[in-house]
Every structure is written in structure tokens, then in C-alpha cells.
Residue frames relative to the residue before (quaternion, step in Angstrom):
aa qw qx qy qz dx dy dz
X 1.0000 0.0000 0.0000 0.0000 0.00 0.00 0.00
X 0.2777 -0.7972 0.5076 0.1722 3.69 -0.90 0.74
X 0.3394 -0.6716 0.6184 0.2266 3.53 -0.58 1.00
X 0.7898 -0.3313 0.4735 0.2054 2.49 -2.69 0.30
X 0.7027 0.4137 -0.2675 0.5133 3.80 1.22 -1.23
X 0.6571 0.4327 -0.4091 0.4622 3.78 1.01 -0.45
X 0.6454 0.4657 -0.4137 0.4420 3.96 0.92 -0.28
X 0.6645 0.2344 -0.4132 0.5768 3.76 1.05 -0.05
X 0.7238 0.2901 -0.5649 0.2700 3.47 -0.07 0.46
X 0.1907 0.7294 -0.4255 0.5005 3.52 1.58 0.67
X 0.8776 0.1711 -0.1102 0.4340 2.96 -0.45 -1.50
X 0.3432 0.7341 -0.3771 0.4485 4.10 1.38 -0.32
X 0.6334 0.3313 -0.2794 0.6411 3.83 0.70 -1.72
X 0.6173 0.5305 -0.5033 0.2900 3.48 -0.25 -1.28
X 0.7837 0.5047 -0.1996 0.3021 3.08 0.07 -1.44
X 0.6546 0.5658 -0.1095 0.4893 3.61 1.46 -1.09
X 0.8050 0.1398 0.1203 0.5639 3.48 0.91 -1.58
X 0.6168 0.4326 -0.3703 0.5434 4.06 1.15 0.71
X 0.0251 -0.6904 0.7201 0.0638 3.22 -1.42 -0.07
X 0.1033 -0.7505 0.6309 0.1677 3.53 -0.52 1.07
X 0.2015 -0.6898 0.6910 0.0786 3.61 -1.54 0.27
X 0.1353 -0.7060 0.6867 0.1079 3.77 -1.01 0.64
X 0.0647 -0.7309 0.6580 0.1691 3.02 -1.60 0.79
X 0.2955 -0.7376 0.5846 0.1636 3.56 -1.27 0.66
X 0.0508 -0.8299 0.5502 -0.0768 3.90 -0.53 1.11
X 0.2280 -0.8534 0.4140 0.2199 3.57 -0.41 1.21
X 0.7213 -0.4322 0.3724 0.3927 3.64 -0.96 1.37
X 0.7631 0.4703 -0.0594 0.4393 3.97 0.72 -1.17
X 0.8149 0.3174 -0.1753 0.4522 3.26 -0.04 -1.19
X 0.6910 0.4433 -0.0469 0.5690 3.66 1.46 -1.38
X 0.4945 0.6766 -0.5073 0.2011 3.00 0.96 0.01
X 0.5428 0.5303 -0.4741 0.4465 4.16 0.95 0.39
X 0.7007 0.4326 -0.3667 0.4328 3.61 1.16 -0.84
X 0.2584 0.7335 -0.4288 0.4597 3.66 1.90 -0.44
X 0.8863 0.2394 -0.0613 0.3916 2.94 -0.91 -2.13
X 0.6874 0.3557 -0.4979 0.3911 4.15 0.67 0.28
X 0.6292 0.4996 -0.3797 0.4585 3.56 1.20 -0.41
X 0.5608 0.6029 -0.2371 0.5155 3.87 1.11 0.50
X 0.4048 0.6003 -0.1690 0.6687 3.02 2.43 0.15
X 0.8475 0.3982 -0.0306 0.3496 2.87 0.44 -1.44
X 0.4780 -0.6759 0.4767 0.2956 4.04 -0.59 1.29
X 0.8562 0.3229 0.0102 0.4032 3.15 0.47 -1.67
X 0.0130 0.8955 -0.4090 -0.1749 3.71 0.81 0.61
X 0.6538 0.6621 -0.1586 0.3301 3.12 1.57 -0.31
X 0.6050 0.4774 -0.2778 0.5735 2.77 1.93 -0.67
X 0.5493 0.6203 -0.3323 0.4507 3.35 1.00 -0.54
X 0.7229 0.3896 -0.3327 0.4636 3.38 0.56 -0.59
X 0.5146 0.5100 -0.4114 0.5530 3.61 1.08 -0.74
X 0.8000 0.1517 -0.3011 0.4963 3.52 -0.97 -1.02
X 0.4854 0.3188 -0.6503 0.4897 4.39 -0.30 0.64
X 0.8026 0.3436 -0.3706 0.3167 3.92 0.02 -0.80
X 0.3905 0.7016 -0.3794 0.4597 3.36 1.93 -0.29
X 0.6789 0.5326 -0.1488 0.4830 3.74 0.67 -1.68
X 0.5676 0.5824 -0.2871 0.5062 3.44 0.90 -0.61
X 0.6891 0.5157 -0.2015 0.4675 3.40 0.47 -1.90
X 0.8309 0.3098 -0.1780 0.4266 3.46 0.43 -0.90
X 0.4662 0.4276 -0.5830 0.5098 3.84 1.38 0.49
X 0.6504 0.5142 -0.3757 0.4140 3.53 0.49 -1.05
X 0.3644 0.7138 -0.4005 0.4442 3.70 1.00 0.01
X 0.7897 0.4262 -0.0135 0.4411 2.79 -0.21 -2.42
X 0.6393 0.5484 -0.3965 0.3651 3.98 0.67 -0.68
X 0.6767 0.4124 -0.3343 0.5102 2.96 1.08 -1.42
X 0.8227 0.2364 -0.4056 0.3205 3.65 -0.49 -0.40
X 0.5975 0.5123 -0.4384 0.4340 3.51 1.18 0.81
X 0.7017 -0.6021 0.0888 0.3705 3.07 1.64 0.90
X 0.7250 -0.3983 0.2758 0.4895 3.31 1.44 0.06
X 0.4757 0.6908 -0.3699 0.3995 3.36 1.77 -0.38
């Protein structure tokens, strides 16, 4: 069972050490990024470690000069 003192110190981190983000995706236009995230267990990790992979080409360009 979850006390009152574990929902404010819940919501205490949250508030300190989260950021929440919403995405909005249209039924139409998205409907490929739809039907692969609907695959997927973890949508969240997925989205981290693609923006992770990203971060680290954009790395590699810059010290490869811009290439």
C-alpha cells in the first residue's frame, strides 16, 4: 500500500529530478510511426536510446570535421 509520505516524496523527486514531455501523433499522417511504436514494450526507452544514437552521430561529425 502507498502512503501519503511516499506520494509526497514521489511527487517531491518528480518534481526536482523528472521532466515529463507529451507527444501528440496524428491517427493519419503518423500513422507508420503509430503502427511501429505499437510494437514496441518500452516506448520510452526506445525513444531515448534512438535520440541517444543520434547524439553520438552528431558527435562523431563534429570531430570529423563537419562531414
Amino acid at each position: 500500500m502507498i502512503t501519503e509520505a511516499n506520494k509526497r516524496a514521489s511527487k517531491k523527486y518528480n518534481e526536482k529530478n523528472t521532466t515529463m514531455l507529451s507527444l501528440r501523433l496524428n491517427k493519419k499522417t503518423d500513422a507508420d510511426i503509430l503502427q511501429c511504436l505499437e510494437k514496441i514494450g518500452n516506448k520510452q526507452g526506445y525513444i531515448k536510446k534512438l535520440i541517444r544514437k543520434d547524439l553520438i552521430k552528431e558527435v562523431i561529425r563534429k570531430d570529423l570535421g563537419g562531414i
